[in-house]
C-alpha positions in Angstrom: 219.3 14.2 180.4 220.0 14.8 184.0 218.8 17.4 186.4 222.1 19.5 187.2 222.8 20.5 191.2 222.8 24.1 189.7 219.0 23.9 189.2 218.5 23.2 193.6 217.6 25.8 196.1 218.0 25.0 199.4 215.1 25.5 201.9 216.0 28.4 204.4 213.9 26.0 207.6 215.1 22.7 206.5 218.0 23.0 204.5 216.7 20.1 201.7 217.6 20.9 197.8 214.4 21.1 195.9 214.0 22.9 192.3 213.7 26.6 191.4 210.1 25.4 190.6 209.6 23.3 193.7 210.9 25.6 196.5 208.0 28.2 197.2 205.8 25.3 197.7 208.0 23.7 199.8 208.9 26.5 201.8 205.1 27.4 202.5 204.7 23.7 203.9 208.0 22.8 205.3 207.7 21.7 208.9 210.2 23.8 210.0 208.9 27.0 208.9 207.7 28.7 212.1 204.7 30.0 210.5 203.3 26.1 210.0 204.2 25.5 213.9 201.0 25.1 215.8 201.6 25.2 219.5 198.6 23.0 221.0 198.1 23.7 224.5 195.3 21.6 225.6 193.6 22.5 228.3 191.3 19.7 230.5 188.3 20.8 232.0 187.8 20.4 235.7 185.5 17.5 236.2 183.2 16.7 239.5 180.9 14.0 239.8 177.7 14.8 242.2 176.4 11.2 243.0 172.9 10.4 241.7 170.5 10.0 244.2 167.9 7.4 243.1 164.2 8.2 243.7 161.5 5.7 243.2 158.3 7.2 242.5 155.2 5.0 243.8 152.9 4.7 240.6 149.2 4.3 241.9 147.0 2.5 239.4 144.4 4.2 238.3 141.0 1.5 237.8 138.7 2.5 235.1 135.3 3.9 236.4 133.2 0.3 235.8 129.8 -0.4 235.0 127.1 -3.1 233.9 125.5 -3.1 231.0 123.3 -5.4 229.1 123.4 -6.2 224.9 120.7 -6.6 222.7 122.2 -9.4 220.7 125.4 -11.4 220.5 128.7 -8.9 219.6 132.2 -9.7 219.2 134.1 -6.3 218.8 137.6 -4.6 219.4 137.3 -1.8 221.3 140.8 0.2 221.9 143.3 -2.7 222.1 141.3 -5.3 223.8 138.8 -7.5 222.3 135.2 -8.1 223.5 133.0 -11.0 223.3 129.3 -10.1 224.4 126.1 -12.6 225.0 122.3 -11.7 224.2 120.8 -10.7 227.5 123.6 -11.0 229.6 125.0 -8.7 232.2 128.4 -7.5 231.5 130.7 -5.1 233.6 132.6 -2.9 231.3 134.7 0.3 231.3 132.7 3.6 230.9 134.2 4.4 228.1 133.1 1.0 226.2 129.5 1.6 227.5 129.5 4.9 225.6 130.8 3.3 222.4 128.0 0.6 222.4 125.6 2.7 223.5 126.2 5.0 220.4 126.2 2.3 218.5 122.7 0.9 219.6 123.3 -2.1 221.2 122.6 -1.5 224.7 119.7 -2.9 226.3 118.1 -1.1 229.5 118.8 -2.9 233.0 
């Protein structure tokens, strides 16, 4: 059976026909129901640009504090990231810090 015309409400914003039913919802989301206008106003902020001045720092490079030291027998060891290959007997000139590892260790012979 057919919908009659007696069954359509017009929208008070728009002026479409929409059901007894259909019309609240309508009206609440019609796009010309001033309540559902949004004014945007968009506001850009001002920008400045300071230019970048560059600095290069001078990096000194810092030796390690050096020594000799002699091994009681052959050792091939990591130590940190680098890898050491020592001979029986002979001098070697190391980093402090490996001198303290070996020496804990026991394989330092005196000079």
């Amino acid at each position: 059976m057919a919908k009659k015309d007696f069954d359509k409400v017009k929208c008070q914003y728009c002026g479409k026909e929409f059901s007894k039913a259909g019309i609240a919802n309508h009206e609440k989301a019609c796009s010309e129901n001033p309540e559902n206008k949004v004014e945007e106003t968009v506001v850009e902020p001002e920008v400045t640009v300071e230019p970048v001045l560059e600095v290069k720092e001078e990096r000194k490079v810092v030796e390690p504090e050096m020594c000799d030291i002699k091994l009681k027998e052959k050792v091939d060891c990591y130590i940190g990231d680098r890898y050491y290959r020592f001979k029986k007997g002979e001098v070697a000139r190391v980093p402090v810090n490996v001198k303290e590892i070996l020496k804990r260790a026991g394989l330092l012979e005196a000079i």
